[in-house]
Structure formats: C-alpha cells, structure tokens
C-alpha positions as CSV (number, residue, x, y, z in Angstrom):
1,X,-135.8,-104.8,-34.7
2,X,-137.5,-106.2,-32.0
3,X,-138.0,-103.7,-28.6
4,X,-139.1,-104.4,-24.8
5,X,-140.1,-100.8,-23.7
6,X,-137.5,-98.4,-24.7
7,X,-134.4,-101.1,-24.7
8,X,-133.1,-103.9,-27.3
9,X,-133.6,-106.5,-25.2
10,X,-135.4,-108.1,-22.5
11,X,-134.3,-106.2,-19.2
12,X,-135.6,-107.4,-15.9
13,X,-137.4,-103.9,-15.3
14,X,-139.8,-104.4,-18.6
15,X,-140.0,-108.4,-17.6
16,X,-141.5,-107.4,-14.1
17,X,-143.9,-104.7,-15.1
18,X,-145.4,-106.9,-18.2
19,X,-145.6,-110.1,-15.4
20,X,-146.8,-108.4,-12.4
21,X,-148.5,-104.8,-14.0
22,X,-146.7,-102.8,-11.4
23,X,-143.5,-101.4,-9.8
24,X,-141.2,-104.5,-8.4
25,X,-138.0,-104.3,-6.4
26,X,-135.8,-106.8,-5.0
27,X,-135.2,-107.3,-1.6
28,X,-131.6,-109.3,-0.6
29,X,-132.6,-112.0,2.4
30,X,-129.8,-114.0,4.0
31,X,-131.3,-117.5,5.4
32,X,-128.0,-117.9,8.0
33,X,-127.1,-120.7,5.3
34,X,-123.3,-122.1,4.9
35,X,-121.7,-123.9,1.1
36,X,-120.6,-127.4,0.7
37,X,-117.6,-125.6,-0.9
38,X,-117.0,-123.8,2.7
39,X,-117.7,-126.6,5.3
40,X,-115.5,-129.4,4.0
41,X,-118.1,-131.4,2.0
42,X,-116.2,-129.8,-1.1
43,X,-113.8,-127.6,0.0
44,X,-113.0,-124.6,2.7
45,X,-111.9,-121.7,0.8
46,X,-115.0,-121.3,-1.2
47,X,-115.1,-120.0,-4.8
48,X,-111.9,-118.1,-5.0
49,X,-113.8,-115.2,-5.4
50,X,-116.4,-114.9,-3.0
51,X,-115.8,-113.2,0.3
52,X,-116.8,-114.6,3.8
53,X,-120.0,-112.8,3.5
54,X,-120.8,-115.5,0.6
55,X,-121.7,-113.2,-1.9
56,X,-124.4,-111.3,0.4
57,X,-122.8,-108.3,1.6
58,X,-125.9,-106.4,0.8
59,X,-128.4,-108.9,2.2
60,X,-130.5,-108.8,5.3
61,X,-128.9,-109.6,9.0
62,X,-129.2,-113.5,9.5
63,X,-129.9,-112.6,13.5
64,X,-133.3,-111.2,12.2
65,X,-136.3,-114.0,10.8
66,X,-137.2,-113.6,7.2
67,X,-140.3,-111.6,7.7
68,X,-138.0,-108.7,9.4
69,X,-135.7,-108.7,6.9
70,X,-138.1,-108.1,4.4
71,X,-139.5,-105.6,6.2
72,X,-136.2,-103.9,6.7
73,X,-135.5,-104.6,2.8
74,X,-138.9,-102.4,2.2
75,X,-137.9,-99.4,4.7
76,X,-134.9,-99.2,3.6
77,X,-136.0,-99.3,-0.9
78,X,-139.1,-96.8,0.0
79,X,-137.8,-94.6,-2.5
80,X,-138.1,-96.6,-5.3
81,X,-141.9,-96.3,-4.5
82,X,-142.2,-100.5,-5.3
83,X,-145.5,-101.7,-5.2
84,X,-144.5,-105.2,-5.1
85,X,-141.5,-107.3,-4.3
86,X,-139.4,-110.0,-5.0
87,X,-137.9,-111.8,-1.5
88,X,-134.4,-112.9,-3.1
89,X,-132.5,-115.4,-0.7
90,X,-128.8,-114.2,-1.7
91,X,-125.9,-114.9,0.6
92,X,-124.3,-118.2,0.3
93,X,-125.8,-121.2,-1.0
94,X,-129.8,-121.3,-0.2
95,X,-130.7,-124.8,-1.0
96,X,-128.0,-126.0,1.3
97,X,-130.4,-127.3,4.4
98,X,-132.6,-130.1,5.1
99,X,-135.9,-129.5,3.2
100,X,-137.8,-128.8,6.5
101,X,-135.8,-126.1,6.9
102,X,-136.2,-125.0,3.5
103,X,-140.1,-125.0,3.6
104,X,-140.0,-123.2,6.5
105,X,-137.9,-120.3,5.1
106,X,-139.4,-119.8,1.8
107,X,-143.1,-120.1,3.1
108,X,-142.2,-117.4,5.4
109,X,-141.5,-115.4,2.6
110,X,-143.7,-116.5,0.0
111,X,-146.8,-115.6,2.6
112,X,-146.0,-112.4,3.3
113,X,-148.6,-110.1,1.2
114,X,-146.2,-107.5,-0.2
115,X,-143.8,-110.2,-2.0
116,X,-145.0,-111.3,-5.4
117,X,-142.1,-113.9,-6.1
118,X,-139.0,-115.5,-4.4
119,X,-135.9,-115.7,-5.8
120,X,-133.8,-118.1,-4.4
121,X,-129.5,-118.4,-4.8
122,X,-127.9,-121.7,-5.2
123,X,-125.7,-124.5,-6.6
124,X,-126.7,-126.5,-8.9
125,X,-125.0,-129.8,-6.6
126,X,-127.6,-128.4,-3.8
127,X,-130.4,-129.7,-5.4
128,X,-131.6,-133.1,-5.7
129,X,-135.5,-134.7,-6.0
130,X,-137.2,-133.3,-2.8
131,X,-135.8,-129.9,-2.6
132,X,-136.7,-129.8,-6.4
133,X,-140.3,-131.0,-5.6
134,X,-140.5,-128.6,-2.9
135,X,-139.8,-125.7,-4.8
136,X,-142.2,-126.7,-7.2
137,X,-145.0,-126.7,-4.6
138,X,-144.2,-123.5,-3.8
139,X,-144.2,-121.7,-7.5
140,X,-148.0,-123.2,-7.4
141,X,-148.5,-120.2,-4.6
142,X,-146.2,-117.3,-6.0
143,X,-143.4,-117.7,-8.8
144,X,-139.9,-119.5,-7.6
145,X,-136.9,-118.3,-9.3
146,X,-133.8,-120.6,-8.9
147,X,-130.6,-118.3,-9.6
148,X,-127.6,-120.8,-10.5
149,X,-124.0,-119.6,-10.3
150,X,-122.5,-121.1,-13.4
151,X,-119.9,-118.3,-13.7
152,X,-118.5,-120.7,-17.2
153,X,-118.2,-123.2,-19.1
154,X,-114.8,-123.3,-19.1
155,X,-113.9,-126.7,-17.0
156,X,-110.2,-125.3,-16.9
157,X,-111.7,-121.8,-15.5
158,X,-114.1,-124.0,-13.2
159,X,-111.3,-125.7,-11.6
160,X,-109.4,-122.4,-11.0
161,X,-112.2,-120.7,-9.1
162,X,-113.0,-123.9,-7.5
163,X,-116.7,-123.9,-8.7
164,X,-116.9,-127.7,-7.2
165,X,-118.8,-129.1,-9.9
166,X,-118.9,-129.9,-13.6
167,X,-120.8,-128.8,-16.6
168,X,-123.3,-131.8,-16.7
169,X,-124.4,-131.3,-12.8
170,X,-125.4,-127.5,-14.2
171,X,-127.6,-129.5,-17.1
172,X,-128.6,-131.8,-14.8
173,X,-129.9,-129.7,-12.3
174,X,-131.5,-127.2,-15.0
175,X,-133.0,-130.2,-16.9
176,X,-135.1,-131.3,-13.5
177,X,-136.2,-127.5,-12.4
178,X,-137.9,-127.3,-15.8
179,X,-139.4,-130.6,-16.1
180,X,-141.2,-129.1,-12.7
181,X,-142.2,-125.2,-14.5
182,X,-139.5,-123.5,-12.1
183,X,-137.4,-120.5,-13.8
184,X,-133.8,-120.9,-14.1
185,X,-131.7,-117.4,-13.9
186,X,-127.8,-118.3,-14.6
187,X,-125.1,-116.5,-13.1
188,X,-122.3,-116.0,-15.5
189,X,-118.8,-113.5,-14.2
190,X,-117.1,-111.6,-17.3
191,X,-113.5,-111.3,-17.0
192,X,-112.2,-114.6,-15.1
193,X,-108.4,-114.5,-15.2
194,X,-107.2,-116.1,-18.6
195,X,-110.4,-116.1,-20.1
196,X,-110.3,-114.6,-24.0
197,X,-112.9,-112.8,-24.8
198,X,-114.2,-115.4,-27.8
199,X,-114.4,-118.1,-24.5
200,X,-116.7,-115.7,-22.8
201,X,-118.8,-115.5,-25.6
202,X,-119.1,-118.8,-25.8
203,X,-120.5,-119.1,-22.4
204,X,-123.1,-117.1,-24.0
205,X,-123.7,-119.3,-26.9
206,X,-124.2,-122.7,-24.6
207,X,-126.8,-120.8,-22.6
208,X,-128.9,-119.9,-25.5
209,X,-129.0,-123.6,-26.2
210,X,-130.0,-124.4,-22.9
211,X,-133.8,-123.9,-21.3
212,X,-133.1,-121.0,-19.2
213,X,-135.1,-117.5,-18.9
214,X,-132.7,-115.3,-17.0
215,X,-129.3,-114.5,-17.3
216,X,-127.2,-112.6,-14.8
217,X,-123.6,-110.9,-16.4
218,X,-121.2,-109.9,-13.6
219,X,-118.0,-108.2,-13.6
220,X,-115.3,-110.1,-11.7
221,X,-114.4,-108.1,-8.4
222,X,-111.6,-108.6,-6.6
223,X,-111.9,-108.9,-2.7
224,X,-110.1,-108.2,0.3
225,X,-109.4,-111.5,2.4
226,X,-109.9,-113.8,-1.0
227,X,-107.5,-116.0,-2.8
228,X,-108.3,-114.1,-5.8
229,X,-106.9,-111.2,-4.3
230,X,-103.5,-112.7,-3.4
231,X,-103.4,-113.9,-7.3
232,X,-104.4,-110.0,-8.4
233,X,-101.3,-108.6,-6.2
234,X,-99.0,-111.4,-7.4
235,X,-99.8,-110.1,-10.8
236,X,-101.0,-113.5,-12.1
237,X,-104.0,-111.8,-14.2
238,X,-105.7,-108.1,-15.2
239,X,-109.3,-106.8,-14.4
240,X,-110.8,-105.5,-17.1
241,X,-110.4,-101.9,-18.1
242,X,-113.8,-100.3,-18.2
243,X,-114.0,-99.8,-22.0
244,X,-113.1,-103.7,-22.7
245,X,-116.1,-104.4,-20.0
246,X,-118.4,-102.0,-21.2
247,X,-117.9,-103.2,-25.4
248,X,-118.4,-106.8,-23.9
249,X,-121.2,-106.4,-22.5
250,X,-122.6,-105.0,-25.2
251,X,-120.9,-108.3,-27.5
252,X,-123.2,-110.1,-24.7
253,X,-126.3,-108.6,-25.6
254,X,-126.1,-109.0,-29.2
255,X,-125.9,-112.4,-28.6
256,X,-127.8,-113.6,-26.1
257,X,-131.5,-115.0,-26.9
258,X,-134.4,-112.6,-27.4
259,X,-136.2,-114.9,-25.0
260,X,-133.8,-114.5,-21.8
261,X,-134.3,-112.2,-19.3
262,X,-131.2,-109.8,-18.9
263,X,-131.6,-109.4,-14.7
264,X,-127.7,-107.9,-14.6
265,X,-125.5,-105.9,-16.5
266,X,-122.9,-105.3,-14.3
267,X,-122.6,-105.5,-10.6
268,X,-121.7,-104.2,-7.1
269,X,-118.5,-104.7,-5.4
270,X,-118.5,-104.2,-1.6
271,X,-116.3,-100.6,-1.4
272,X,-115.2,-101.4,2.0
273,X,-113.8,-105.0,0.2
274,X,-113.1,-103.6,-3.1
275,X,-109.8,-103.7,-4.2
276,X,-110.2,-103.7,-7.9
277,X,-111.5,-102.7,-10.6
278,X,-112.1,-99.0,-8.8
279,X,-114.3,-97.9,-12.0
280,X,-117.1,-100.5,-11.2
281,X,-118.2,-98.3,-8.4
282,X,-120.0,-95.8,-10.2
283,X,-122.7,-98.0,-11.2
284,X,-124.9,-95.6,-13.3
285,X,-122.1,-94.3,-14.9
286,X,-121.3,-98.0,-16.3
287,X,-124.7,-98.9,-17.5
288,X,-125.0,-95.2,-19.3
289,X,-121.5,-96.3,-21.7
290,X,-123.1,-99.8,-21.4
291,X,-126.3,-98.0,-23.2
292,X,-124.2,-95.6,-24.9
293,X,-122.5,-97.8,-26.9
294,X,-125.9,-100.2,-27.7
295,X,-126.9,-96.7,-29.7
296,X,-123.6,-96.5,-30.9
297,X,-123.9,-99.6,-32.5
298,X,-127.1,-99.1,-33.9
299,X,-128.6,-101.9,-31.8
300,X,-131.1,-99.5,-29.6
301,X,-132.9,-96.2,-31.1
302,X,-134.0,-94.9,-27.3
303,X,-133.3,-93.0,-24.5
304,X,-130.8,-94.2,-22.2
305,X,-132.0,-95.5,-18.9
306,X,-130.7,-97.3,-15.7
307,X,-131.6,-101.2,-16.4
C-alpha cells in the first residue's frame, strides 16, 4: 500500500513539508473583493450557502493592507511554530477585479519574505486570458495555487445552490491554468440537499479524470441569514448525521487519485452562524473517527493524527 508519512494518502501537511522542507501554515487574507453572483452580474443572493462574509469569516480585516493581515495571520498562528507560510486570499471571489488590482494584491503578498506560496479563492467564470497570464507570472516568483469552488457536478444541484456556471466553464478554466503550470485545488461540499451518496462519489470520479492536484472535501453548513437556512427550517432536506459524514469521507479517500493533494477533510462552520450540523464543531473529534475508521477499514496501519 502506498503511504505519505504516517497517512494513506496525500494530506496537505506531508505535501508541504516534502515541497518546502519545513513547517507551513496558512494564513486567511480577505482582498475587500465582491462575486459576480452578489453584485447583479449573475445574481444577488450568492450561492445559497454562503454567508455575507463570502465564505471568509476567518480571514483577515479588509480595512487592513495585505501585508498587515499577514502579519496579524502570523501573531495570531505563533503556536503552530510555522516556519513558512502560505498567504491564502479566501473571502469572496479573489479574481473578481481588474488585473491591476490583482497584481497589486498578490505581489504584496508574494514579496513578503515569510510567505512561501499564495493561494488564491475563486470562480472559475472570473478568469479569463490576462488574469490567467498574470497569475502565471507570478508562480515564476513563488508557487500560485488557484482554489475553484466546484462544490458538484451535478447541473441539477448546481442550479439549486446557484453556483452560476456550468460544468464546461470549470474544464475550461482548469484546462487554461494548466496549460500555464498553475495548480488547480477544487472545492467540492458533501451532503448538498438531495444529493445520494453514489452522486457524490461521482463528483469524485470526474475529478480524478481531470488535471487537478488538490482537492478540498467540505461538509455542507447551514447559516444564519442564508437561503439554505430557510430551506433547513422548512424541512426541505437533512444534514448529514456525523457517522454518514464521517464513512463518506472515508468512501472519498479510497477513491480519490493517489496523485491529489487532500488539503480538507472536513471544515469550520462560523459557531456564532452555525445553525446546523452542531457536531461539526468539534473539529479534532471529526477527523480522529475520520482516521478511526481509515484503520478500521484496513486502509491506514498508523497512528491517528490531526490532517
């Protein structure tokens, strides 16, 4: 069986250590950027999911420049004793400006001396030829991860959550990132209302046949002041029960290609927003019965550690 460190597959702790040879930790950034799907170019609501913090409650303060939010982001991770760090542009949609404003932003954080790589959050309808090329001229400098929120391939599920765009703009937009040697880290949400659990896996499936190198599994949250919330109280669909998350996850791992990068296993909900599922705050206690069950299963011989 093949191993990465003491795990059964490629976590994003072994990935960093065998890229950069030392300890990495990301720091969230939030650009002051809006969404297409916010502002009226798509829609207002945004995805029925996300919150009006556009997925970056735990990102930086927009009122402070880039380098003092990664200073901040440093201060506030010192006991994780990180020796290196990756700037990750989070909240809302960070391709979403004209490419000046882009360059500026990400050289900002690409300069600074204590980050090794930038990690930048987006859609893949916010991307076209220059902001591509761009982003290519910076990975010459330090690496430039592009994080796509695919959440499916479910075009049913897509219109539902108001993603905004279909399955070939993903493919498109993945196609021209790799023809220019960026890396591609895709976003997928377990537990979309409706979704069996053979469609998830599927999702699974399509992104080992496509040229990516990270993956992101998230469990749906539901939030205070979103649509999805007023569909949860209506009783329209049920969040997964810890066990059913915890053996999918698992399903996910088996499956997904020795060559991607697992960067997530589960997620954090906002407490102060959460209004279900409760479990999915106690974090370490998820990814031990997430690890638990891979020796279960025979898939990992080791000792279990936090991902």
């Amino acid at each position: 069986m093949r191993r990465w460190g003491e795990k059964p597959y490629y976590s994003l702790n072994y990935y960093l250590q065998q890229t950069f040879g030392c300890k990495v930790y990301k720091v969230a950034l939030n650009a002051g950027m809006s969404c297409p799907n916010r502002d009226g170019k798509i829609g207002t609501g945004g995805c029925i999911f996300c919150s009006a913090g556009g997925s970056g409650e735990f990102a930086g303060n927009r009122n402070y420049s880039i380098t003092e939010q990664i200073g901040q982001g440093i201060a506030g991770t010192s006991k994780f004793h990180a020796n290196a760090y990756v700037a990750y542009f989070q909240a809302y949609t960070n391709t979403y400006a004209p490419v000046e404003r882009l360059r500026e932003i990400f050289t900002e954080a690409i300069q600074h001396p204590k980050v090794a790589a930038i990690s930048i959050a987006t859609r893949p309808d916010c991307l076209d030829e220059e902001k591509i090329a761009l982003l290519a001229e910076l990975n010459q400098v330090k690496p430039v991860w592009v994080e796509l929120g695919l959440q499916t391939i479910w075009e049913e599920t897509a219109s539902y959550i108001r993603r905004g765009y279909h399955l070939d703009c993903f493919e498109d937009a993945c196609r021209q990132l790799r023809e220019k040697g960026l890396t591609v880290i895709v976003h997928v949400i377990l537990g979309l209302p409706n979704e069996t659990k053979e469609q998830m896996l599927a999702t699974i499936h399509y992104l080992n046949d496509q040229d990516i190198q990270g993956i992101k599994l998230q469990l749906l949250h539901v939030l205070k002041g979103t649509d999805l919330a007023s569909d949860y109280k209506a009783g329209k669909f049920q969040v997964l029960k810890e066990e059913e998350y915890v053996s999918l996850v698992v399903d996910c791992i088996e499956r997904i290609s020795p060559e991607i990068v697992i960067h997530r296993l589960t997620g954090d909900g906002p407490k102060d927003l959460l209004i279900a599922p409760f479990w999915s705050t106690r974090k370490m206690q998820v990814l031990n019965e997430i690890h638990h069950e891979l020796k279960i299963r025979n898939t990992w011989q080791g000792r279990i550690l936090e991902v």
